[in-house]
C-alpha positions as CSV (number, residue, x, y, z in Angstrom):
1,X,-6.8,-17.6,32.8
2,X,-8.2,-17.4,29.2
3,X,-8.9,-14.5,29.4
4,X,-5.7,-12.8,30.7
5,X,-4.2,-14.7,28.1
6,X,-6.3,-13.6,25.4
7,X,-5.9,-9.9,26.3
8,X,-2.1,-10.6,26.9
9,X,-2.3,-11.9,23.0
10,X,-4.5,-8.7,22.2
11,X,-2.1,-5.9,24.3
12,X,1.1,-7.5,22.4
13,X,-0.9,-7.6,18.8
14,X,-1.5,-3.7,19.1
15,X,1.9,-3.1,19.6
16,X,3.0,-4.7,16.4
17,X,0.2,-3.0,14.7
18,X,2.3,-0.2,15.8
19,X,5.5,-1.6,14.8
20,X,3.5,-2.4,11.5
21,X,2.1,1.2,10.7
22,X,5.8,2.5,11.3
23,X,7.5,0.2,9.1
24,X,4.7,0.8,6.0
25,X,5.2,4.8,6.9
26,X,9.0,4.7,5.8
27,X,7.8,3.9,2.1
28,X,7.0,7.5,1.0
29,X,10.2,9.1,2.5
30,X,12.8,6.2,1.2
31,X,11.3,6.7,-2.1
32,X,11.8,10.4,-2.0
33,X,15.3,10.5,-1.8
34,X,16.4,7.3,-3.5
35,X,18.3,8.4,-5.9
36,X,17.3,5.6,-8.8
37,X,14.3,5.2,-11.3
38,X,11.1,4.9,-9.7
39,X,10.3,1.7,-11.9
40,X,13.8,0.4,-10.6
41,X,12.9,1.2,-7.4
42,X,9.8,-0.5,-8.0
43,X,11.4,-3.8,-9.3
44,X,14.1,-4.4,-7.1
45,X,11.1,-4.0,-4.3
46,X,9.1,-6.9,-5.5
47,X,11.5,-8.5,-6.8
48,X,13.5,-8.7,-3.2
49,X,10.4,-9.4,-1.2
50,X,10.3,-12.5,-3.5
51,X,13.3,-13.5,-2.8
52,X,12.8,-13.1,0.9
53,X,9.8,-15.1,1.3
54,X,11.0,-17.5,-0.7
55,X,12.4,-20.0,1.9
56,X,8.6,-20.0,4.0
57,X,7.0,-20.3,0.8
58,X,9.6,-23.2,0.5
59,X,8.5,-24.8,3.7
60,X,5.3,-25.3,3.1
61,X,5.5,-26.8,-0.5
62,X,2.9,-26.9,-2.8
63,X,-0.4,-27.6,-0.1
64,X,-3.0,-25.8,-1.9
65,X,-1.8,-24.6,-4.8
66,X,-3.6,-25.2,-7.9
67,X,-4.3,-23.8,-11.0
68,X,-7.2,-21.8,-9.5
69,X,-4.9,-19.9,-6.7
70,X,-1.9,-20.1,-8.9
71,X,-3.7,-18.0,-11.7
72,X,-5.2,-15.8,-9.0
73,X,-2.2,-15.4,-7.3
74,X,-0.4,-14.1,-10.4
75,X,-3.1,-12.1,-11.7
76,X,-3.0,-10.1,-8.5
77,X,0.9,-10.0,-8.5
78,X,0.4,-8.2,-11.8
79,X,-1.8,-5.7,-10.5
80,X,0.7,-4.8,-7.8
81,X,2.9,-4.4,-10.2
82,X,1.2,-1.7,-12.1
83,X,0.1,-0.1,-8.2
84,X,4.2,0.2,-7.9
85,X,4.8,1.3,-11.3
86,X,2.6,4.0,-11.1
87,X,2.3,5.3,-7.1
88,X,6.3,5.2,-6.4
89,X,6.9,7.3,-9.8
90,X,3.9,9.7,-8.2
91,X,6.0,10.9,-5.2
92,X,8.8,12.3,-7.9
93,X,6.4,15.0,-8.6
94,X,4.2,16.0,-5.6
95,X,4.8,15.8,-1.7
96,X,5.2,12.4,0.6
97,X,1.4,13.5,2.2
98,X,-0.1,14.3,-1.2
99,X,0.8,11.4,-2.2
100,X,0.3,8.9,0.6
101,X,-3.1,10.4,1.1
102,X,-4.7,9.7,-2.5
103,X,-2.9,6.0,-2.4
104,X,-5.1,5.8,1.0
105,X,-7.8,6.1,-0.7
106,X,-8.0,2.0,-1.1
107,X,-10.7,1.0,0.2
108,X,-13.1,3.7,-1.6
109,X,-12.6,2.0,-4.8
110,X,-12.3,-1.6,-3.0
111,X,-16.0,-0.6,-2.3
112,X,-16.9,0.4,-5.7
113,X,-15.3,-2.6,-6.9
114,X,-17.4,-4.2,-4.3
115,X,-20.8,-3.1,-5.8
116,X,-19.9,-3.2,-9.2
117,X,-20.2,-7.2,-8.2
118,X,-23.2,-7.0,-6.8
119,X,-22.3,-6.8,-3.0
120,X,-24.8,-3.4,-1.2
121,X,-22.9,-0.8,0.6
122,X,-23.6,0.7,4.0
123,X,-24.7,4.5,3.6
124,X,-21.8,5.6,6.0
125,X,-19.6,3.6,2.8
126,X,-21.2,6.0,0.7
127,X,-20.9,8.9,2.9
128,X,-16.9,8.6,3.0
129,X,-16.6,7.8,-0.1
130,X,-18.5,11.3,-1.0
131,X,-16.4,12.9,1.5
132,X,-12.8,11.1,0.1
133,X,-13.9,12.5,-3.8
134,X,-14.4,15.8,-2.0
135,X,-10.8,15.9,-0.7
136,X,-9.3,14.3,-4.0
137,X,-10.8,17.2,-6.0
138,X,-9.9,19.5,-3.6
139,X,-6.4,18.3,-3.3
140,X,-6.3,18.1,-7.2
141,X,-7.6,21.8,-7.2
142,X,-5.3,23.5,-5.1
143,X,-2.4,21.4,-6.7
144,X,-3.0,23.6,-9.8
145,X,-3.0,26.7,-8.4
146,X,0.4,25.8,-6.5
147,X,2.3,23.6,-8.7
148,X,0.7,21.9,-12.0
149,X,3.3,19.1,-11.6
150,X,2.5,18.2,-8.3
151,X,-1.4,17.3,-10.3
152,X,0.6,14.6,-12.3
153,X,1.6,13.4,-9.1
154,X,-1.9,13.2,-7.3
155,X,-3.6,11.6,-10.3
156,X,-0.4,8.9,-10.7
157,X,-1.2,8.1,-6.9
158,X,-5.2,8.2,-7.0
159,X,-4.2,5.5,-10.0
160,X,-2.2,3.3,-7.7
161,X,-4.6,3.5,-5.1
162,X,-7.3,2.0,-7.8
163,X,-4.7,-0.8,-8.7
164,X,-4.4,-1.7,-5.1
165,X,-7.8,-1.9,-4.8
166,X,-8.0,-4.4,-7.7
167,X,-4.8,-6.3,-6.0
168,X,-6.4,-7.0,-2.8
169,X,-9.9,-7.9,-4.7
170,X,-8.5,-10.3,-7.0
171,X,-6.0,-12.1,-4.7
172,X,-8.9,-12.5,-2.1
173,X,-10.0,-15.9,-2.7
174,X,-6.2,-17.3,-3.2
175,X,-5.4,-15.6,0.3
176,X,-7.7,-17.6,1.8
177,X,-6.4,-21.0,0.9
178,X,-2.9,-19.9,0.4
179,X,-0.8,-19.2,3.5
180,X,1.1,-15.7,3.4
181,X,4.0,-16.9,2.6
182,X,2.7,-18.7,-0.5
183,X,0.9,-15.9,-1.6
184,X,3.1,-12.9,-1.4
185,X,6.0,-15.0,-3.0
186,X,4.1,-15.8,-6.1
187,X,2.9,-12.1,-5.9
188,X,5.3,-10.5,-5.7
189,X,7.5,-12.5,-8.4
190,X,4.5,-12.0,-10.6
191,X,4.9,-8.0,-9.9
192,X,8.2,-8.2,-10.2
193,X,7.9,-9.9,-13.9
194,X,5.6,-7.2,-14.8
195,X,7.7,-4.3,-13.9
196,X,10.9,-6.0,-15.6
197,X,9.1,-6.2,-18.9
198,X,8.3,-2.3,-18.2
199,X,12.1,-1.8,-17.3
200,X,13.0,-3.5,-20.7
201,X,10.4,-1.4,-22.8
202,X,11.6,2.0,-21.2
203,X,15.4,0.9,-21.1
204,X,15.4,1.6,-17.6
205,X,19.0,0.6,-15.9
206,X,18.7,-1.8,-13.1
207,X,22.2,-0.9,-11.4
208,X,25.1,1.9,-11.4
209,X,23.2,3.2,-8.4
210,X,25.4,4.8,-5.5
211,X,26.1,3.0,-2.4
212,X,23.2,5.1,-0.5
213,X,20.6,4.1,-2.9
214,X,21.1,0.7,-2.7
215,X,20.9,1.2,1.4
216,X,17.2,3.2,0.4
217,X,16.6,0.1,-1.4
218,X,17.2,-2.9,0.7
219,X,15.6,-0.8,3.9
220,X,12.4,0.0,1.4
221,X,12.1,-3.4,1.5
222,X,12.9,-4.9,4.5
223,X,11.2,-2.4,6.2
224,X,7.5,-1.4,4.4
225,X,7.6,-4.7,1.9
226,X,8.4,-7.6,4.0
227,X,8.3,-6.2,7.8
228,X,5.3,-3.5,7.4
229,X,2.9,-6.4,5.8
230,X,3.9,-9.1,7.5
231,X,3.0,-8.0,10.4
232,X,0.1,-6.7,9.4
233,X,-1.4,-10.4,8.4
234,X,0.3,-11.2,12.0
235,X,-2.1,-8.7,13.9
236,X,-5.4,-10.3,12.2
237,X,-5.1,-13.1,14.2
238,X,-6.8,-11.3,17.5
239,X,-7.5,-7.7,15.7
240,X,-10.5,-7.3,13.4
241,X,-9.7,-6.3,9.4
242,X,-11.4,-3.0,10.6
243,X,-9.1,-2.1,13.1
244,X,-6.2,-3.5,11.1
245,X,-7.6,-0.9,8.2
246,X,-7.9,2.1,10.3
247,X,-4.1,1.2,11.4
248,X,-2.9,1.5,7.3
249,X,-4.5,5.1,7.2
250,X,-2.1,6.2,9.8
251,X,0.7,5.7,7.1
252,X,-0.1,9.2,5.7
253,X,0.1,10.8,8.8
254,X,3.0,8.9,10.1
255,X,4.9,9.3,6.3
256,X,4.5,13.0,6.8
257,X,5.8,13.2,10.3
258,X,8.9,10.9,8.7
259,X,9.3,13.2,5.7
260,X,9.2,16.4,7.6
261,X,11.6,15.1,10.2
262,X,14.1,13.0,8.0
263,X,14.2,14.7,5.0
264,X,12.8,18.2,5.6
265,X,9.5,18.1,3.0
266,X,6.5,20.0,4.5
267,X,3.4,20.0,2.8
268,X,1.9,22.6,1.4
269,X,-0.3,24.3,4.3
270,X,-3.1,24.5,1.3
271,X,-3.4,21.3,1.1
272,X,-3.7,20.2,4.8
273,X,-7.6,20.6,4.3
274,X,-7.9,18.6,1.4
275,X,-5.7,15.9,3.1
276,X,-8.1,15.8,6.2
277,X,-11.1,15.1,4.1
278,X,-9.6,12.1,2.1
279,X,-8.6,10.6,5.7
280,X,-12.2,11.5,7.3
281,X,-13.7,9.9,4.4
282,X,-11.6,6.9,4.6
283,X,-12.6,6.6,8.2
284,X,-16.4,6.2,7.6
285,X,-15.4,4.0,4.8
286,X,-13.4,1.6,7.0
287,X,-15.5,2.1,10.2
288,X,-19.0,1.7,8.1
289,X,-18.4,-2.0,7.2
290,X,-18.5,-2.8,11.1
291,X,-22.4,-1.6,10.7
292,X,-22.9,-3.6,8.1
């Protein structure tokens, strides 16, 4: 009877892994054609998700929150905010794949991170990481020969995946004493600080937006903000943090199916091989842990 139960639990937690990796692959197209600032887009994502998880945050009060997980907390908001402010402005200058695929490149430098702090490395770590640099430069390469903007694009993105990286190591420790509300409110408020000092410094406008853009907003962040990650934490209850991994590197694929369909953006065909070794190397990155 357990048992039915638990692979009941495990069948239904797949399919919102699904749900999960659809939701999170609607970023790269909304962003595309939102017609607003990409640091406005930025802060009215964070600063929305904030809002949102607000009233669970609420709920739960202040159990476990000291200075320790506040600070933490905070400091890893403000990374995310410099992941936003420099990946969404990215996919204004080279294509939704491009893109999506260098940002996927998380966990390489969540690895690096790793060992710079004195934790070892599988060799199959090493291997995709070898493999992802391989693609980057590739990628990068090509981008040259095709379109030197879309390079300005690739290196914004390979920057927002580093800052992920650093968001995800930092907030670690609060995560686990904090409960997802908790953390992703102070999170994201602290991101959304961050990017409204940068929307200050850059006189940035905040609204005048058309009707539409607001729409791309709100579904931005209902749908890859709140919805995409949520249920992401939801699926670790049964699925392992490898298998939840290996679903967030089907948001390149899945954005590029999105983009091609929704909004008519094909990448180059150049570039397809370079995009296939940054999501091979990913793969023995994610998988190697397992082997640990």
């Amino acid at each position: 009877m357990k048992s039915t139960k638990a692979n009941s639990k495990l069948s239904i937690d797949f399919i919102i892994l699904a749900i999960a990796i659809l939701a999170i692959s609607t970023s790269g197209p909304l962003i595309t054609v939102t017609a607003a600032p990409a640091i406005a887009i930025a802060f009215w994502r964070c600063f929305l998700g904030a809002i949102a998880t607000m009233p669970f945050a609420y709920k739960v009060g202040l159990k476990n929150i000291n200075k320790k997980t506040f600070l933490t907390s905070v400091s890893a908001g403000l990374l995310l905010g410099i992941h936003f402010a420099v990946w969404i402005p990215s996919l204004r200058f080279t294509t939704v794949a491009a893109s999506t695929a260098m940002v996927a490149t998380q966990p390489a430098w969540a690895a690096l991170i790793a060992k710079i702090r004195g934790e070892s490395i599988p060799n199959k770590v090493w291997v995709g990481i070898f493999v992802a640099l391989a693609g980057a430069i590739l990628l990068t390469g090509i981008d040259i020969t095709i379109n030197s903007r879309a390079v300005i694009g690739d290196l914004l993105a390979l920057l927002g995946a580093i800052f992920a990286a650093l968001y995800v190591t930092v907030g670690q420790s609060a995560r686990e004493k904090l409960t997802t509300a908790q953390y992703t409110m102070m999170a994201y408020s602290a991101a959304a600080c961050a990017l409204l000092v940068l929307v200050v410094v850059t006189g940035t406008n905040l609204t005048g937006y058309s009707r539409q853009a607001w729409v791309y907003i709100f579904l931005l962040t209902l749908l890859a903000q709140i919805l995409g990650h949520t249920l992401f934490n939801i699926t670790l209850r049964s699925l392992s943090a490898t298998v939840v991994s290996m679903g967030i590197l089907f948001e390149m694929p899945g954005s590029t199916i999105i983009a091609a369909l929704a909004i008519g953006q094909l990448p180059p065909w150049q570039t397809i091989p370079a995009i296939v070794l940054l999501m091979v190397g990913m793969f023995y990155v994610v998988t190697g842990y397992k082997t640990k």
